[in-house]
Structures are given as C-alpha cells and as structure tokens.
C-alpha positions in Angstrom: 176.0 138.1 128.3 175.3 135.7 131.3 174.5 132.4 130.2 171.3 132.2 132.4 169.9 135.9 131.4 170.3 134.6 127.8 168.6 131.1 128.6 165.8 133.4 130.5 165.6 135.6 127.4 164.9 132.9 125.0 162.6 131.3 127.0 160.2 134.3 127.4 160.4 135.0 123.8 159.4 131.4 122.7 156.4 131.8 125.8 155.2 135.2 123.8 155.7 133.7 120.4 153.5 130.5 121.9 150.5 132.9 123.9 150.6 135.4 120.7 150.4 132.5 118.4 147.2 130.8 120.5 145.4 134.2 120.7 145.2 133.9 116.9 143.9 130.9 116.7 141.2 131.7 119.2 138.2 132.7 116.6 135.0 131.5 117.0 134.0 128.1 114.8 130.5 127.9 114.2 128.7 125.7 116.2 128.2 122.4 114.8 124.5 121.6 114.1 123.5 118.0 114.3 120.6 116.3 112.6 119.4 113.9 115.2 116.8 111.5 113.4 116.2 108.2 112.5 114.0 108.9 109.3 117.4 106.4 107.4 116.7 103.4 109.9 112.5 103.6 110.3 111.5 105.6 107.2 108.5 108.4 107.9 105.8 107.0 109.2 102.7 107.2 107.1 99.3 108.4 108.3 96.4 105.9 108.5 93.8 107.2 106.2 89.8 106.8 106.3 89.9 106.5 102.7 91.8 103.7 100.4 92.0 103.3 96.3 92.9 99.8 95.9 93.5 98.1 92.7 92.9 94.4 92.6 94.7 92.7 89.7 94.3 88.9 89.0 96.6 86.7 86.5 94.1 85.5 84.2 96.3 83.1 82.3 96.0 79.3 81.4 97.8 78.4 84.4 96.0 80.1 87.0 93.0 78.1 85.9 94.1 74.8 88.2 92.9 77.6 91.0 89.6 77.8 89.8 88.0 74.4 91.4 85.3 75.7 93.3 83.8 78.3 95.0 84.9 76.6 98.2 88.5 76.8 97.7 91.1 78.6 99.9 91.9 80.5 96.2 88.0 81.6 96.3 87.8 82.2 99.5 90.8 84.6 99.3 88.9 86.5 96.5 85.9 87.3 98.5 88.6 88.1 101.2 90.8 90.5 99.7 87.3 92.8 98.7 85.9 91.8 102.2 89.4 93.4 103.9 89.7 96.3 101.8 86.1 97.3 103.1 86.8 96.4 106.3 90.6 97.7 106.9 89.1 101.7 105.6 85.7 103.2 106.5 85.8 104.2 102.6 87.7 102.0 99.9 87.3 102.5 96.2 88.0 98.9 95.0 88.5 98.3 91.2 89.1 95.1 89.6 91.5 94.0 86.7 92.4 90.8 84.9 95.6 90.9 83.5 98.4 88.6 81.2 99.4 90.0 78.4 98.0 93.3 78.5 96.1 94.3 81.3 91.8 94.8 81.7 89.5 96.6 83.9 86.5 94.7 84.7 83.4 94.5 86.8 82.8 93.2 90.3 81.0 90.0 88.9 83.3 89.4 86.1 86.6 90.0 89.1 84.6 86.8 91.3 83.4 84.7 88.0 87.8 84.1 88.3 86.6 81.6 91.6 84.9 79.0 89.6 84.9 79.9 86.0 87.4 78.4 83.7 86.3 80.9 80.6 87.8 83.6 82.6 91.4 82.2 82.2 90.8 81.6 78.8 90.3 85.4 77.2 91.9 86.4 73.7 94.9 88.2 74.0 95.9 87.6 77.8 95.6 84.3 78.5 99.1 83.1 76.5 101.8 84.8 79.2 102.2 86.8 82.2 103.7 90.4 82.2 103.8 91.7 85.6 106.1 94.3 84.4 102.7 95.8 82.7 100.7 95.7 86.0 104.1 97.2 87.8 103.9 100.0 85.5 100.4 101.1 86.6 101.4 101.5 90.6 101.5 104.7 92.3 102.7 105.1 96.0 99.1 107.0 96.3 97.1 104.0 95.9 97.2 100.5 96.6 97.7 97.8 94.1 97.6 93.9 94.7 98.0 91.2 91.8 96.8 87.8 92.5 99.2 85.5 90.3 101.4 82.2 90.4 104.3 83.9 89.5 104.9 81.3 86.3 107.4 83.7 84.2 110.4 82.7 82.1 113.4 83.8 82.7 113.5 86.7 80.4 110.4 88.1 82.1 111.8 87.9 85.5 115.0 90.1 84.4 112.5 92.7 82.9 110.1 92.5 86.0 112.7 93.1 88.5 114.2 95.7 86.4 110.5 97.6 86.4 110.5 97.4 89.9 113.8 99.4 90.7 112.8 101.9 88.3 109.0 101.9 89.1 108.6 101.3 92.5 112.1 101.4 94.7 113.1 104.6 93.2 109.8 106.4 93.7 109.5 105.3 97.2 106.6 102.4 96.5 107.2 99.8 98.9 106.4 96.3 97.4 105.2 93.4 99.7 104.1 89.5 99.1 101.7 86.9 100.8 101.9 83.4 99.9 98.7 81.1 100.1 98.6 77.8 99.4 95.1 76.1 97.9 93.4 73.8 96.1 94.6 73.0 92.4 93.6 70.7 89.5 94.9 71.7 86.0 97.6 72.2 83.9 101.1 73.7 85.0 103.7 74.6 82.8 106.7 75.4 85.2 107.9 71.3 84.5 111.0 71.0 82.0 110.0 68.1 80.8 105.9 69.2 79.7 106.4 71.6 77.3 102.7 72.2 76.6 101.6 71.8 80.4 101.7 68.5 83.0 98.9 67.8 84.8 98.8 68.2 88.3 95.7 67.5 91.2 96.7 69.0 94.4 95.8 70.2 97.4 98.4 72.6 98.5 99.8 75.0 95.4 100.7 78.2 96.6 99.8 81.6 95.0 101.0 84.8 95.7 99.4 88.5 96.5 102.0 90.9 95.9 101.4 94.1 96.7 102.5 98.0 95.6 102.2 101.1 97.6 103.3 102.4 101.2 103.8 100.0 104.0 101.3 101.1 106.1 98.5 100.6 103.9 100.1 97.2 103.4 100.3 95.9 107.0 96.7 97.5 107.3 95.2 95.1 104.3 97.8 91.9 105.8 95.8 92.7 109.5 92.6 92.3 108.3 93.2 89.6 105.6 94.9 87.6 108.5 91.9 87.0 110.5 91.5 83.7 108.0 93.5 80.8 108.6 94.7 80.0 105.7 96.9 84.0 105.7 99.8 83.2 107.9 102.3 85.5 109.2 105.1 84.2 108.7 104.2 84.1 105.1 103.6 87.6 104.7 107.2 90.0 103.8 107.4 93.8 102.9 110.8 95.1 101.2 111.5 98.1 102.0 115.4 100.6 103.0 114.6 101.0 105.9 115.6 98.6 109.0 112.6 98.2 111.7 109.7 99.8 112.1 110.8 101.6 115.2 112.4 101.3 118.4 112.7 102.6 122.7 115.7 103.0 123.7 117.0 102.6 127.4 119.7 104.0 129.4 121.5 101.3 131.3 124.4 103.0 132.4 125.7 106.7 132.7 128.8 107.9 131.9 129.2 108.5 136.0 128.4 105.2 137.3 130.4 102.5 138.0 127.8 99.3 137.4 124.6 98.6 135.3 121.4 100.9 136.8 118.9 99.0 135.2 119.0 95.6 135.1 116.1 94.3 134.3 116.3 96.2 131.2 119.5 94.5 129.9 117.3 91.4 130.6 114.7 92.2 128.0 116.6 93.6 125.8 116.3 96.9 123.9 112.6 96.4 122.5 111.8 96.9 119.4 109.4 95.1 117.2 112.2 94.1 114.4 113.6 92.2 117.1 110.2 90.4 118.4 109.7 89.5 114.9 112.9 88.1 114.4 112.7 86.1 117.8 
C-alpha cells in the first residue's frame, strides 16, 4: 500500500475515533445553581418590634455596694436610665427586675431602684457572698432581652464556667451577647487586690461597671441608642460579639471587564462604604 494512502488512512480513523469519542461526552450537566447571599458575612437582619421583654438583672453583692453613694451618681443615674430607655426605645416594654449573686431574685420596681442608694440591698442572705453570672446566663433567651448590671469581680474558676455557659447558652443558640462599660462614683470595699484578702478600701471617682447584655443585636443597638443620649454612655465603650462580619455593605462597580481604565473614580476615593468600615475609621 502507498505510504501516503496509509498515512491518509490512519489519520481519518484517529479524526473519527476523536469526533465519535466527543459526541459521547456531549450529555447535558445540570446547570449549576448558586446561592448568592451574604446571610455568613451580615447575619439576617432582625425586625424592629413595637413590643420588648426585657430583663434587668443587678449584681447585688458586697462589692457592688462602693456604687451605691448616692442617688446622684452616674451608677444611679444609669439605673433610672436603663428603665427610662427601655420605655423609650419600644412603644411597649415589659420591664422586670432581678437581683442576683448567688442565686438569682425577682423583685419589685422599688426594691430594683432602693440598689441606687441603699447599702442593705447588697447585703441580702444568700446572694450577697459571690457572683454567678453563669446562673443569670442560664435564664436568656434570644426572644427577650436580658441586661446584668455587675462589676465583673469573679475568680478565676468562675470565669472558666461563665464563658463555658455562654458558648453553650448563648453562641450556639444564636443569642448575641454585648457589653457597655460605665465608669462612676465609688466608695467601699473591693476585693479584686491580692494583697486584701477581706476587701481594701477604695474612694474613687471613676470605677467602671459593666451592662452586659443577651439577646439579638438589633434589640441591643436599639437599647445602646437610646441609653446613649447621656454622657456618661460612650460609644466607643459599647461592643456586640457576634459571627457575623459588618452589619452590611453597597457595593460599587469601578471597572468592567471591557474597559480599559477606572469608570468611577470618585468611588475608589471613598471607598466601598460600609458601616464596619466607618466604624473602624
């Protein structure tokens, strides 16, 4: 056989092998179906409601009592504030009031603002010896709104057991948890000094206490608006944690595929804006 009739042979064989072997693997893929969201960077965002229940907790051991000056302190002040916002931030709130330390209380309105000025309330059988915010932790619920007023004096061993209720009570049942730090007025004893034992005492002007509060984020930021509009509740001393990354974001197209230069300068200017970012800045 000729040499170039073979070569011609062979080659149109491996051409129908190759078009046969393609028209095989010609089927139909289903069609890919992407989920485009951002509910893993900004979370779902929750509904304002008309209505809130909020629980108002306050550490009613010996060394909150330093707090208790007078009814003229920032610490007072921010008792009367935290109802005042809760009634204010909701056309409807449903405010009740605990004491708690080593077990926790419900009490009345009066008895929740005796805590401003009166030193029995810090001295109460059966909570005033520790703190156990892992017992007020316990009680949240991502339905309602929980705040505890407290100094955050815990030993060490409560701390580990407190942040352990927290993942189990709160992170992994979507409650968000947030804190505000105050600083106020203070003469009494404190018993986070080494070398006091049974207490040191201290007169100051500026010991900070802390609102820590359970529930969803936007109830959160709506209480942190309204509490704000005092002096004394700043900012940048207010943190939520939460999984999720901002709050949300625009994005804006600077450049298409087809273009050959930046359309929209004045946008790469500013930035892409989003308020994590203002915040940060």
């Amino acid at each position: 056989m000729n040499l170039k009739v073979t070569k011609k042979v062979f080659y149109y064989f491996f051409l129908l092998l190759f078009v046969t072997g393609c028209s095989g693997c010609s089927k139909k893929y289903p069609e890919i179906k992407w989920a485009y969201t951002d509910r893993d960077v900004v979370g779902t965002q929750t509904q304002q409601m008309d209505h809130i229940d909020i629980d108002i907790y306050v550490d009613a051991t010996t060394s909150m009592e330093g707090y208790a000056v007078n009814s003229s302190s920032i610490y007072s002040e921010f008792l009367d504030q935290m109802e005042a916002s809760a009634l204010s931030a909701w056309k409807k709130a449903d405010p009740k009031f605990f004491k708690f330390g080593q077990r926790v209380k419900q009490v009345d309105r009066n008895e929740f603002l005796s805590a401003k000025n009166n030193p029995t309330f810090y001295h109460e059988s059966g909570i005033f010896m520790n703190t156990y915010i892992d017992s007020v932790i316990s009680r949240t619920d991502i339905n309602r709104l929980s705040v505890l007023i407290t100094d955050l004096f815990q030993n060490d061993a409560d701390v580990n057991i407190m942040v352990e209720r927290i993942k189990e009570k709160c992170f992994a049942k979507g409650v968000m948890v947030g804190i505000l730090g105050v600083k106020s007025e203070f003469k009494g004893k404190v018993f986070d000094v080494p070398a006091f034992p049974h207490g040191f005492a201290l007169n100051s002007k500026e010991r900070p206490f802390y609102a820590i509060m359970f529930g969803n984020s936007g109830n959160m930021e709506l209480l942190f608006q309204s509490l704000k509009t005092k002096p004394f509740v700043k900012e940048n001393q207010f943190l939520i944690f939460s999984p999720f990354i901002i709050k949300s974001y625009n994005v804006a197209l600077l450049k298409t595929k087809e273009s050959k230069s930046i359309t929209n300068l004045d946008k790469l200017a500013n930035g892409v804006k989003s308020p994590f970012i203002n915040e940060c800045n």
